[in-house]
Each structure stands twice: as C-alpha cells, then as structure tokens.
N, C-alpha and C positions, 0 to 999 in steps of 0.2 A: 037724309038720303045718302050722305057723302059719307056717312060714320057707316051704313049699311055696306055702298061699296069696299071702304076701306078692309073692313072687316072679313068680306067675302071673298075679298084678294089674300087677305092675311090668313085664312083657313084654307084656303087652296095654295098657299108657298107651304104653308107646315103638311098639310098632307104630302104634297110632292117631297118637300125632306123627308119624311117619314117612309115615304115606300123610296126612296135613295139609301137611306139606312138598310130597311127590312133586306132590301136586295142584295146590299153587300155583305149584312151577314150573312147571308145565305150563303153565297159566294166564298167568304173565309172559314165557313164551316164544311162545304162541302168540297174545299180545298184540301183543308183539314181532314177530312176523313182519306181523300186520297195520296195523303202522303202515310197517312199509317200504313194502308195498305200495299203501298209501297215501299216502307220500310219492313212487315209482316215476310211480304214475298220474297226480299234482299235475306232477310234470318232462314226463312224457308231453304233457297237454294246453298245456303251454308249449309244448312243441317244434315236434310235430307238430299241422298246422294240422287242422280239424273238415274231414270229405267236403262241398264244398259253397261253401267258404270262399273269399270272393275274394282274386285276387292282385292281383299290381301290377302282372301285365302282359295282363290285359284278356279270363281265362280264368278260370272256377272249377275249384277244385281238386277233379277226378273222375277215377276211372278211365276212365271213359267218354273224358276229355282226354288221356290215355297217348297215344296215337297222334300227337297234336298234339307233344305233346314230345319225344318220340320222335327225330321228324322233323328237331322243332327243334335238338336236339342235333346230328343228322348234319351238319347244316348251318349249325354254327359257323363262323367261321374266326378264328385267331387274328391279330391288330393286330401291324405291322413292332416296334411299341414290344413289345410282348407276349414278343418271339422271344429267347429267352435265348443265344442260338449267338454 
C-alpha cells in the first residue's frame, strides 16, 4: 500500500515538472519570436522611409506622389557611358 502511495506522489511531482517545463518553453520560445519581430520592425524603419518623409529630390514620399514616379521612370534614358553593348 505504501509502495502504491509512494509511487502515485512520485508521478504526480514528474508531471507537475513536466508541465513547469512545457510552460517555460513556451514562454522562451514565444519570447523568441517577439524579439525577431522586433528586431524585423528596427530593419523595417531603417529601410523604408516614414509616408510623409522628404526626399532628395524635392517630393514627399506619398502614394498620392506614385503617379509622379511613375512617369518619372517612363522617362529615363540611359547615358552613351551607361550602354554596356
């Protein structure tokens, strides 16, 4: 009878360890994932400039300016130095 209780304490402490584990991985992995993410959106706001943000060539950076760019693109032309041929 006493080898029964002993036993049935000794699978009820390992379970209780075991979901003290489960939880804290949980816990460092879903830490984990919010520090990528917060590193992701640190690269983000480097990269990509704010709506709003002036350039350097004498338009702010808006959707509303797409069309402007647009245009500007169609009508590049490439420089004789520029021509790899």
């Amino acid at each position: 009878m006493k080898r029964h209780r002993v036993r049935a304490r000794l699978s009820l402490v390992v379970t209780a360890v075991l979901l003290v584990v489960l939880v804290g991985l949980i816990g460092i992995l879903g830490g984990a994932k919010n520090d990528k993410e917060a590193v992701l959106e640190e690269i983000r706001s480097e990269i990509i400039p704010a709506e709003g943000a002036e350039t350097d060539y004498g338009t702010q950076l808006s959707l509303t300016s797409l069309p402007q760019y647009v245009e500007w693109w169609y009508t590049l032309r490439l420089l004789a130095e520029s021509d790899d041929r």
